[in-house]
N, C-alpha and C positions, 0 to 999 in steps of 0.2 A: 213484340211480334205477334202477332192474328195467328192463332191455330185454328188450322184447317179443319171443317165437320166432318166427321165419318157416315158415308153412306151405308146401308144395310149390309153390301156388299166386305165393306173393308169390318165393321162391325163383328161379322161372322169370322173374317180370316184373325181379327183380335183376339178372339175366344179360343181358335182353334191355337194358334201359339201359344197363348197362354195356357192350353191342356199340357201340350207339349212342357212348358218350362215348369208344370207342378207335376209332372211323372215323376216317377222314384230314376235316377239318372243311371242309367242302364248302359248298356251299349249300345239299344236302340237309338236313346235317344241322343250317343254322342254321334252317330249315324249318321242324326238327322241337323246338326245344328248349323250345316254350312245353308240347306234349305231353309233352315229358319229365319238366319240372319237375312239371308237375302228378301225371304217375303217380307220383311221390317221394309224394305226398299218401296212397296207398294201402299203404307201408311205413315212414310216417311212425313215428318213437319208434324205430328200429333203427340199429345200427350202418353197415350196407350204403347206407341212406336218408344219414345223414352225409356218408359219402368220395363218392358219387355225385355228391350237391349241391356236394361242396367243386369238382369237375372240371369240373360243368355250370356254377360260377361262374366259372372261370376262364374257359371257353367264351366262354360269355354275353358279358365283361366285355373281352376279347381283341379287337383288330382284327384283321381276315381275314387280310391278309397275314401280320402278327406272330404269327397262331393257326398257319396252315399253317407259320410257318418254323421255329417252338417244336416242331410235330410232325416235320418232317421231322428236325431235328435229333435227336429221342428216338428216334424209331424206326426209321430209314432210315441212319445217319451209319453205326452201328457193330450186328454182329446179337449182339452178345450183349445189346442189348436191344430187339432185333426181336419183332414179335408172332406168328413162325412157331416154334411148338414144337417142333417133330420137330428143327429145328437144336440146340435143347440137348440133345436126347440121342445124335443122331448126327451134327451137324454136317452138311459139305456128301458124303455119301456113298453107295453103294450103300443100304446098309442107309435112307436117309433116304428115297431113292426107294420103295422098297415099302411104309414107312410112308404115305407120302400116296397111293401105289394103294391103300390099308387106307381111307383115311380117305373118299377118294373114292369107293370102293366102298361105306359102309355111308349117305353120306347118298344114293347112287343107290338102296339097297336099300327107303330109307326117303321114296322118291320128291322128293325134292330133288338138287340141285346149285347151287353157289358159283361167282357171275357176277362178272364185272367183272376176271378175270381174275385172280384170285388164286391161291393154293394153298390146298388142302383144311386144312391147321393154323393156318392166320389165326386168330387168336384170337376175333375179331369173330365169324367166319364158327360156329364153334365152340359161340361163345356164343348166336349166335343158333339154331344146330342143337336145343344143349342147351335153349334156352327152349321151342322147338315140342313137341320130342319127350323130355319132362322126367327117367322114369326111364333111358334109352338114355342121353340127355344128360349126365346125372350120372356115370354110371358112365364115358364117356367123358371128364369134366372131372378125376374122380377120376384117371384113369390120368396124365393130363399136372400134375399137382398140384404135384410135384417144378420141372418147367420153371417154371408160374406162381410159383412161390414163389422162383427166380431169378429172373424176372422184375421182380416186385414191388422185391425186395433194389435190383437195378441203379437203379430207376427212381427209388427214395428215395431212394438214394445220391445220385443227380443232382438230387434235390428237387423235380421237377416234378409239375404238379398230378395228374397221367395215375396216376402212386403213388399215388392214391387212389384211383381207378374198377378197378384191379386189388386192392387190398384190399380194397374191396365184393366182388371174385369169388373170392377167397380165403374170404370169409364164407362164400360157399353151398356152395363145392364141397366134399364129402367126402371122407374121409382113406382108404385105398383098402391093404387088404395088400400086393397086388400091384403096384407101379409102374415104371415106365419110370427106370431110376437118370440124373440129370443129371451126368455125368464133371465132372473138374473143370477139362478144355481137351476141348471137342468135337472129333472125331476130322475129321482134313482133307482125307482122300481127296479128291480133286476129280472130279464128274461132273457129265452133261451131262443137268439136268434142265428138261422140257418144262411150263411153268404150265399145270393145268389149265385150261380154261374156268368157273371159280366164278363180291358179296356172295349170298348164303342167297337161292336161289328156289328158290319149290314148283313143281313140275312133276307133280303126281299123275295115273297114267293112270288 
């Protein structure tokens, strides 16, 4: 069977589920999953619609406790399969630092900033950057492509259902001349970096 192309439009609502299914599973997000499922309705017949549903079922189907401790385990335990990018290309170092002043500066540029106390390369935070502001967003999903694509590897490796809501964002994001190379042991300088004040709010003046 012919899968269907994603237009820009359904591209964006891709990413933005998928922020959604790489949240830490809150209450927010058990909130939100009857909305989520349903938006699968609108890129229904696509690959990205697949791996979304496979994670939104595990979600769904997951007691809270057992959901939080399956995430903290994937993403928290070890960061080489953390959701902060700029670590796989520079690890913990100077050079990481200026990358999230970069990051943090273009979604201030673009009247946003990322609450809840996170760092500007949260994947989440990213994904949700990228759904608002679609061409800027692409092109920024494109340059961390290398990271995601380590990402991905680790988390299939470990077989959890999470390896699927990042191969839905493998789907949208394009392949980019230019990219940030992933070393094959991030470099370990140790510095003393301060979280910004980030999840993705609009603040437009």
């Amino acid at each position: 069977m012919r899968r269907r192309r994603l237009d820009a439009r359904s591209r964006a609502l891709v990413r933005q589920i998928a922020a959604w299914c790489l949240h830490y599973p809150d209450p927010e997000l058990a909130r939100r999953m009857g909305l989520l499922r349903e938006s699968l309705g609108e890129i229904a017949g696509t690959d990205p619609a697949q791996h979304l549903r496979h994670t939104l079922d595990h979600l769904a189907g997951t007691p809270a406790q057992e959901a939080e401790q399956h995430y903290v385990e994937v993403f928290d335990v070890s960061p080489r399969r953390g959701l902060y990018l700029t670590w796989y290309v520079h690890g913990d170092t100077r050079l990481r630092g200026g990358a999230l002043a970069e990051l943090a500066g273009l979604y201030r540029a673009h009247g946003y900033r990322v609450g809840g106390g996170e760092l500007p390369d949260y994947l989440p935070a990213l994904l949700e950057f990228s759904a608002a502001e679609r061409r800027e967003g692409e092109r920024l999903l494109g340059r961390f492509r290398p990271a995601i694509e380590v990402l991905h590897r680790k988390l299939d490796e470990l077989g959890t259902p999470y390896a699927a809501a990042v191969r839905a964002v493998l789907d949208v994001v394009p392949q980019q001349r230019e990219r940030d190379a992933v070393p094959a042991q991030p470099p370990t300088e140790q510095v003393g970096l301060q979280p910004f004040s980030l999840t993705l709010q609009e603040g437009r003046r």
